[in-house]
Backbone as JSON, one array per atom type, in Angstrom:
{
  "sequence": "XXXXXXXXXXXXXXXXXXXXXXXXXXXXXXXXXXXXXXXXXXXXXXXXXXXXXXXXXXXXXXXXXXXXXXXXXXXXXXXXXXXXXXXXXXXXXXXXXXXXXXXXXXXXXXXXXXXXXXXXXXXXXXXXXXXXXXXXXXXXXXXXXXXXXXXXXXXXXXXXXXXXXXXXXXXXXXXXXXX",
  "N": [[35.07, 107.24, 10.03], [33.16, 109.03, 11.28], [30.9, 108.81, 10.37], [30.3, 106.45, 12.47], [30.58, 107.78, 14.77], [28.13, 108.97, 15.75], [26.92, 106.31, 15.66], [24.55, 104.54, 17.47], [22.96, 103.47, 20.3], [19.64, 104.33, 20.14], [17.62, 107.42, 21.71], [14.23, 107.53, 22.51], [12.08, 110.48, 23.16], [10.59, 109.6, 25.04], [12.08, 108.8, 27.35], [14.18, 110.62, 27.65], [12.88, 112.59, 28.8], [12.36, 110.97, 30.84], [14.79, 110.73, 31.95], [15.55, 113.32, 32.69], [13.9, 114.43, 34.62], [14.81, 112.04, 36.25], [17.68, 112.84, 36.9], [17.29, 115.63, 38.22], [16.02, 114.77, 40.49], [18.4, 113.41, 41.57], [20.21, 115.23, 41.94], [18.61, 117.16, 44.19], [18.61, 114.69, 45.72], [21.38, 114.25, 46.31], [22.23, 117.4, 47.41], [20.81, 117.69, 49.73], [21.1, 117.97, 53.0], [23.7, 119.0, 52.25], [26.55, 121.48, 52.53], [27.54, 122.37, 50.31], [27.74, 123.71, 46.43], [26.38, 121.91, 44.23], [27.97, 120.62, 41.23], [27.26, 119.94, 38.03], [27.96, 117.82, 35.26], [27.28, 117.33, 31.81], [27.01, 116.27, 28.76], [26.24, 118.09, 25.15], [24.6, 117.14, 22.54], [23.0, 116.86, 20.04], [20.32, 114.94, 18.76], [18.96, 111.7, 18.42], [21.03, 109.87, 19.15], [22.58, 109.44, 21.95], [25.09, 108.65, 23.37], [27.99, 107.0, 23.14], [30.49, 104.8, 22.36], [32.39, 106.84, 21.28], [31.84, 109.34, 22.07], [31.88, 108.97, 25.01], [33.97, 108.58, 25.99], [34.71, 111.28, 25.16], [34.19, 112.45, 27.13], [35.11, 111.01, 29.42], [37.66, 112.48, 28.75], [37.35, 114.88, 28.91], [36.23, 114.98, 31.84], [38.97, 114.88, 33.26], [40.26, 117.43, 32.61], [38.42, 118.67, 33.63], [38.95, 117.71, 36.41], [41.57, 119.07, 36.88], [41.11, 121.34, 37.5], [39.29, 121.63, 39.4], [41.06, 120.89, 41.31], [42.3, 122.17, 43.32], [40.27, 122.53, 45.39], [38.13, 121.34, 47.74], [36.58, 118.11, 47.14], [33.87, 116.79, 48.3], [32.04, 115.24, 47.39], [31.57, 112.97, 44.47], [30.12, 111.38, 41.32], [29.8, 109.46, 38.87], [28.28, 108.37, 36.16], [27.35, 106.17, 33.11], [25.06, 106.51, 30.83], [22.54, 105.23, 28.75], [21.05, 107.62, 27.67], [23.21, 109.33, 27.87], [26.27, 110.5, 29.15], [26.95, 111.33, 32.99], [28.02, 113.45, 35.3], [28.36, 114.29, 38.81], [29.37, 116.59, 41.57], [29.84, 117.67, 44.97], [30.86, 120.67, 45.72], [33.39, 122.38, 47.67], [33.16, 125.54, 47.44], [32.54, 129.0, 46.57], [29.14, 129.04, 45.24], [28.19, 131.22, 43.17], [31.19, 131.57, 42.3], [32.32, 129.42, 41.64], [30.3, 128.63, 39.47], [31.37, 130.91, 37.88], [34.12, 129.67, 37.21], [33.53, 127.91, 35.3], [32.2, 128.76, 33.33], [34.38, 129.71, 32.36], [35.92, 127.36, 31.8], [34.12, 126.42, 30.11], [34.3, 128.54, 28.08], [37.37, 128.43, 27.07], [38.09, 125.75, 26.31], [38.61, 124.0, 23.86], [36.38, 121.43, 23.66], [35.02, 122.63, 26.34], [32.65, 123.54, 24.53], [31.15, 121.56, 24.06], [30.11, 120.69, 26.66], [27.27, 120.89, 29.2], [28.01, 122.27, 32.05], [26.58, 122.98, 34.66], [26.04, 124.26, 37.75], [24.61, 123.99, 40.68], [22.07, 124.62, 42.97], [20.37, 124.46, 46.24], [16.82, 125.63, 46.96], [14.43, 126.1, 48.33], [13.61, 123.46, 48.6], [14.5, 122.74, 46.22], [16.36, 121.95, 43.39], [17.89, 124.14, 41.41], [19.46, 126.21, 38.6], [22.24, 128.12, 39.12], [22.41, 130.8, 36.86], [23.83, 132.25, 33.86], [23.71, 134.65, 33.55], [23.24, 135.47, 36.18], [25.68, 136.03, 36.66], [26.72, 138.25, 35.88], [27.09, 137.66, 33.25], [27.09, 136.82, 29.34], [24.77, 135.03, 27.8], [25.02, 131.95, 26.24], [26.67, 131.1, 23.34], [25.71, 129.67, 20.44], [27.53, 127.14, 18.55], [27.89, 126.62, 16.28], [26.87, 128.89, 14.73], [27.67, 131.15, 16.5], [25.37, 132.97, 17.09], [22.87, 133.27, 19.98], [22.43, 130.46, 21.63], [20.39, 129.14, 22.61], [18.23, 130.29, 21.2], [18.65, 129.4, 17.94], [18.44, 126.8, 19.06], [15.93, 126.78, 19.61], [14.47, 127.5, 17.29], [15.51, 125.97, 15.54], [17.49, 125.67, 13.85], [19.89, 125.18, 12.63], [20.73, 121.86, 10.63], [20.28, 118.84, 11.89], [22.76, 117.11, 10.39], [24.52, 118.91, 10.39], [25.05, 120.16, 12.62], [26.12, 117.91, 14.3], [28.57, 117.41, 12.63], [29.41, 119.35, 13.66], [30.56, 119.29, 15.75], [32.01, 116.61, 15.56], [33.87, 118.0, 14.15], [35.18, 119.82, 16.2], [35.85, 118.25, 17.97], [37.86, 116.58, 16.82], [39.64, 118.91, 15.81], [40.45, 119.28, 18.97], [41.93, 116.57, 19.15], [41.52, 114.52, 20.6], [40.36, 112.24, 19.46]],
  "CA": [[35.06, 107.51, 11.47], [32.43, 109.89, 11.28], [29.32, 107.49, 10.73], [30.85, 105.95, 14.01], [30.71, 108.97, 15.62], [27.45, 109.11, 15.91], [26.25, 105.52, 15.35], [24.54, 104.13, 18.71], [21.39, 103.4, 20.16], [18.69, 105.86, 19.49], [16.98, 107.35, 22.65], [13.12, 108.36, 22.65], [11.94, 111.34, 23.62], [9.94, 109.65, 26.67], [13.48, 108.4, 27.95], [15.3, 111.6, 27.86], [12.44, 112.88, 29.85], [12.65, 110.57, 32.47], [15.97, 110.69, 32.58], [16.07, 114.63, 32.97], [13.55, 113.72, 35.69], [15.95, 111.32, 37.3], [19.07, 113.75, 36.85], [16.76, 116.62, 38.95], [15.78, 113.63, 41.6], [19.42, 112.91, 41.91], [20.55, 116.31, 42.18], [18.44, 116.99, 45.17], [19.28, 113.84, 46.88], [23.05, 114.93, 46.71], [21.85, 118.61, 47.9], [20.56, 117.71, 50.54], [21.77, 117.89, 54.0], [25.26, 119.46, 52.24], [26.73, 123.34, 52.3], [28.3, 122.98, 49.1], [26.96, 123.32, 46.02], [26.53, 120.86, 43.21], [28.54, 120.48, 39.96], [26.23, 118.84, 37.16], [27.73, 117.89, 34.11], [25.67, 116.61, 30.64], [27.01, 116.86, 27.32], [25.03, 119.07, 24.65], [24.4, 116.09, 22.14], [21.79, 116.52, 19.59], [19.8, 114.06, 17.82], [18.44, 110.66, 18.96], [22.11, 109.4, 20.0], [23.26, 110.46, 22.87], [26.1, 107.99, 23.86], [28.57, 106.15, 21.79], [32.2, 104.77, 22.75], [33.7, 107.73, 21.22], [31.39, 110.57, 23.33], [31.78, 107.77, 26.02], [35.77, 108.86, 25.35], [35.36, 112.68, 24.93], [34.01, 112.99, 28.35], [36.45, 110.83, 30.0], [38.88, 113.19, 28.69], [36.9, 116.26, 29.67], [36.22, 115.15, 33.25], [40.46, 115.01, 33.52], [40.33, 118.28, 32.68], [37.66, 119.37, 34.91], [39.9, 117.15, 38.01], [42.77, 119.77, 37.08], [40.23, 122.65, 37.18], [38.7, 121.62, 41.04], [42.34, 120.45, 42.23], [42.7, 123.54, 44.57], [39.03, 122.92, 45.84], [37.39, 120.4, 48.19], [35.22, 117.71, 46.1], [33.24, 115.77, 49.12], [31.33, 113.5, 46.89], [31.56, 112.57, 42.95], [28.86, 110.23, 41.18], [30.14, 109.31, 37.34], [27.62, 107.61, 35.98], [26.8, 105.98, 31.73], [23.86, 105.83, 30.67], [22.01, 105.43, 27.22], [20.75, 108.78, 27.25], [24.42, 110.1, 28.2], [27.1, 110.02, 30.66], [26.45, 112.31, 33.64], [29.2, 113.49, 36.22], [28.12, 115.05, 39.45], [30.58, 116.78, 42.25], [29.9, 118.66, 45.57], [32.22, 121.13, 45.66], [33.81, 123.67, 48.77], [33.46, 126.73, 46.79], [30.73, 129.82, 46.96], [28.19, 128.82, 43.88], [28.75, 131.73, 41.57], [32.78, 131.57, 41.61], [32.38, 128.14, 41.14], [29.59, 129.17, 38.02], [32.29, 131.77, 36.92], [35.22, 129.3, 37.2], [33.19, 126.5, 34.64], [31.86, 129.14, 32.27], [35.93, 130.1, 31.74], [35.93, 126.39, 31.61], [33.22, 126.11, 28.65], [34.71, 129.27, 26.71], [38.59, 128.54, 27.18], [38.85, 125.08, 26.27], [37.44, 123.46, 22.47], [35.55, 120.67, 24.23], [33.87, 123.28, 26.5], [31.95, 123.84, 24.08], [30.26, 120.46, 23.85], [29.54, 120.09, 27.85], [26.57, 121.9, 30.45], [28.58, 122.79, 33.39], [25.69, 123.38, 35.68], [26.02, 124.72, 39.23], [22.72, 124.04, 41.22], [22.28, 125.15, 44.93], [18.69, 124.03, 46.86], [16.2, 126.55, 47.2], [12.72, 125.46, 49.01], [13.77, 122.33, 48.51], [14.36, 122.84, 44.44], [17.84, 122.37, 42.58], [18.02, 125.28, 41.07], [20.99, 126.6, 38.61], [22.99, 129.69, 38.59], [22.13, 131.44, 35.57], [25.31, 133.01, 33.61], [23.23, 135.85, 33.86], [23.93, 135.7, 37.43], [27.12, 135.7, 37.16], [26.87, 139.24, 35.09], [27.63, 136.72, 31.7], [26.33, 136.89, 28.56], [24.17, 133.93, 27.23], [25.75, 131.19, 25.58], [26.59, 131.2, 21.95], [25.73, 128.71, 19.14], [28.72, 126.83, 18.25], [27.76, 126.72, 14.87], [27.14, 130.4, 14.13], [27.57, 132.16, 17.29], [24.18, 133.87, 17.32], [22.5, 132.69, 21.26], [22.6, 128.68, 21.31], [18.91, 128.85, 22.72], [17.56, 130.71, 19.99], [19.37, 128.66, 17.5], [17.8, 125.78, 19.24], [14.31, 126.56, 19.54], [14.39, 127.38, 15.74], [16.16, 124.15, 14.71], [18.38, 126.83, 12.88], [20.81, 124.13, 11.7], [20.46, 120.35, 10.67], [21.5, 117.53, 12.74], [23.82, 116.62, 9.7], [25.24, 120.42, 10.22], [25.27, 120.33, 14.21], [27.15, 116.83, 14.25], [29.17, 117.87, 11.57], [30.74, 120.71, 13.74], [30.54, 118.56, 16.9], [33.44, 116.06, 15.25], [35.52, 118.96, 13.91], [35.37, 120.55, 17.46], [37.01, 116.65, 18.54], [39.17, 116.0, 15.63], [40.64, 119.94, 16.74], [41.04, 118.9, 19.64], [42.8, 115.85, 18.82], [41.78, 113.29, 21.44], [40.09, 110.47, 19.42]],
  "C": [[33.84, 108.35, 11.87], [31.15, 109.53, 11.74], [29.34, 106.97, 12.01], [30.48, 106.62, 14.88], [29.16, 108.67, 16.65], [26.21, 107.86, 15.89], [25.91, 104.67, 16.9], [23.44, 103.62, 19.08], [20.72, 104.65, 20.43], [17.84, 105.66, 20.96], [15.9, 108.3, 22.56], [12.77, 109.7, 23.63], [11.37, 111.19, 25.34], [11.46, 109.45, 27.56], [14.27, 109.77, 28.11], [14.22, 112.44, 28.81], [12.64, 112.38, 30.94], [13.89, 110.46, 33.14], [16.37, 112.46, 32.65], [15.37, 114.99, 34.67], [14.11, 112.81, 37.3], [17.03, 112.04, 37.75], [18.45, 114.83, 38.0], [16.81, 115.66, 40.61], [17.32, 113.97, 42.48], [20.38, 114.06, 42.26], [20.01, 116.84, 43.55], [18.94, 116.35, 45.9], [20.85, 114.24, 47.49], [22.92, 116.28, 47.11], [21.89, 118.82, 48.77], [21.23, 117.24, 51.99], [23.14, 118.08, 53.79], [24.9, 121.11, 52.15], [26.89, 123.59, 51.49], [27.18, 122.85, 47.98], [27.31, 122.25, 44.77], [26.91, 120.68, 41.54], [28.01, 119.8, 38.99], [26.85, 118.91, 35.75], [27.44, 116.91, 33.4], [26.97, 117.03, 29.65], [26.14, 117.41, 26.17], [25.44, 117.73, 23.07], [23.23, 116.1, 21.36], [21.58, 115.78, 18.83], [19.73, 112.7, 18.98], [19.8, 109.92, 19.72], [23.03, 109.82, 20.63], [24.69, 109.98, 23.67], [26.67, 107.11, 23.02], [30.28, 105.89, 22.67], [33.03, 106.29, 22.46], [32.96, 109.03, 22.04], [31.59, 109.74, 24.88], [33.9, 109.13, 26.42], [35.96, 110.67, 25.85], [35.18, 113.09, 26.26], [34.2, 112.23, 29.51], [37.3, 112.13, 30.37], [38.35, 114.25, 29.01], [37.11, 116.04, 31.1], [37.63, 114.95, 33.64], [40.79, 116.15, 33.31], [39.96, 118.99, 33.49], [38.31, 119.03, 36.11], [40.99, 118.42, 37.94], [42.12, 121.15, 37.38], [39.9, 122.52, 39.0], [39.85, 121.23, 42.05], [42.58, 121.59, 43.55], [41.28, 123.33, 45.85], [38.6, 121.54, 46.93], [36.02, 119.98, 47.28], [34.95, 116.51, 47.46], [32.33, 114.94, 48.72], [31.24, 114.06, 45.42], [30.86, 111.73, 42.52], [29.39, 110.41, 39.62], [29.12, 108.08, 36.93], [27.29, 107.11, 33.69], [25.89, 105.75, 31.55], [23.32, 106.32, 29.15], [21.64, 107.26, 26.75], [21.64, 110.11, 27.89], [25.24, 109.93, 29.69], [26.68, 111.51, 31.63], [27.68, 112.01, 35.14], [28.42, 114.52, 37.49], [29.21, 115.39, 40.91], [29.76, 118.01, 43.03], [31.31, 119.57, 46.09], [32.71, 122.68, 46.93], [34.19, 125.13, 47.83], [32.13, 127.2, 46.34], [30.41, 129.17, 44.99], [28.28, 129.59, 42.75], [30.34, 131.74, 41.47], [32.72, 130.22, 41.51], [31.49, 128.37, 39.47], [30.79, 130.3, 37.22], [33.56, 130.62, 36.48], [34.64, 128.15, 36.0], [32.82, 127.2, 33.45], [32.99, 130.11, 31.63], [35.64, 128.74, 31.47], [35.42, 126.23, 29.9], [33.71, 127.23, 27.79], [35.98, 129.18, 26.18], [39.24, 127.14, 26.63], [37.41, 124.45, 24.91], [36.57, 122.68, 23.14], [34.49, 121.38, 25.41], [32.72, 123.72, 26.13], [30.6, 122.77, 23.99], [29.53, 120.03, 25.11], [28.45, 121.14, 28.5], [27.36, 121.64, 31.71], [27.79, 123.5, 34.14], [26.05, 123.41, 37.14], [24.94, 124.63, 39.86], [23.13, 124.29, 42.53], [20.58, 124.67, 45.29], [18.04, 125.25, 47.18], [14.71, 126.29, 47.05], [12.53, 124.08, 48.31], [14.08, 121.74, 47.19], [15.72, 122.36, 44.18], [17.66, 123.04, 41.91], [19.7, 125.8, 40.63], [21.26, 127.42, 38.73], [23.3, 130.02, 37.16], [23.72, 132.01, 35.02], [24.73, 134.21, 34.11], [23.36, 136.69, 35.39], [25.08, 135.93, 38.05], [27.92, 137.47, 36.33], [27.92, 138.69, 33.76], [26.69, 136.52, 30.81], [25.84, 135.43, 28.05], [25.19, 133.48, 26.25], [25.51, 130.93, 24.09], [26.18, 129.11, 21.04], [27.19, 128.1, 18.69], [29.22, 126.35, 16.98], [27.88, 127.82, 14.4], [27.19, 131.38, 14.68], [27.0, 133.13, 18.01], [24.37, 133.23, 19.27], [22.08, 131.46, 20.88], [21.31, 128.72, 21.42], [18.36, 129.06, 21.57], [17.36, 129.9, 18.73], [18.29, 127.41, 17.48], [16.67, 125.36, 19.43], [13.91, 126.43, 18.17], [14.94, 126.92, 14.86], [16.74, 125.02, 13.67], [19.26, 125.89, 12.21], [20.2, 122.71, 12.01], [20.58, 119.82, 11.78], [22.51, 117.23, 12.13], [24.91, 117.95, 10.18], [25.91, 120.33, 12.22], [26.49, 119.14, 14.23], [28.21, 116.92, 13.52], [30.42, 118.75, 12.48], [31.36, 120.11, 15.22], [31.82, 118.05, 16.78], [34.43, 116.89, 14.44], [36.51, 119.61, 15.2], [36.39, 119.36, 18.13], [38.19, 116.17, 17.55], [40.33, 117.33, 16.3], [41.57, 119.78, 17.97], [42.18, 117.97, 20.46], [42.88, 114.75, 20.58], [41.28, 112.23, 21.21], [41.28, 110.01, 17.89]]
}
């Protein structure tokens, strides 16, 4: 099951640019001319394959979590979209920008699969999308989910494999027990 996991098509580096490119684009467009702000989530996915039936799967079952999470809230537009270089969920949502950023980064520490998604908050500013930092939210930077150190750090200095990262990725889903 494992090999599976991770077996998909492989997406170049120019492609995940243009599609981080596109994701910014598309974030504006939905920005614009609304009050609320914008819910962006990505899964954290390393190595060349970034979509597969069974991550296809895990973030299904996340965004049913996240619906029970915004149920109290006004969501005036949703965009679920698949694509090779990952599925991507976006949601404007009636709620101020950092308690919405506080209410997603309980989200990402409170639930195993939080661990695997970016729960980005963006708001427009001189015409930018722009996220709310945790830091903004008086929250400490996000850990490694391998060894807990700061994930960035971690990730600038390719601190663990891909065999090691993926590795902890499908324990974090087997735990969780939804494939």
């Amino acid at each position: 099951m494992f090999s599976d996991f991770f077996d998909g098509p492989k997406v170049s580096l120019e492609e995940l640019l243009s599609a981080r490119e596109k994701r910014a684009t598309k974030q504006r467009n939905l920005l614009e001319n609304e009050k609320y702000p914008l819910l962006s989530v990505t899964m954290n996915i390393p190595g060349p394959v970034k979509n597969t039936d069974a991550l296809s799967l895990i973030f299904e079952y996340f965004l049913k979590l996240l619906e029970r999470e915004l149920l109290p809230f006004v969501v005036s537009k949703e965009v679920y979209s698949q694509k090779r270089t990952g599925s991507e969920y976006y949601a404007l949502v009636d709620l101020d920008a950092k308690m919405l950023k506080k209410q997603m980064v309980q989200l990402e520490e409170t639930t195993l699969l939080g661990r695997l998604f970016d729960l980005d908050v963006i708001v427009l500013k001189t015409n930018q999308p722009v996220s709310i930092s945790r830091k903004e939210i008086d929250h400490t930077a996000r850990s490694c989910f391998v060894c807990q150190e700061e994930a960035k750090v971690c990730g600038r200095s390719k601190k663990h494999s891909l065999n090691e990262l993926q590795t902890k990725i499908y324990q974090i889903v087997q735990e969780a027990s939804i494939t």
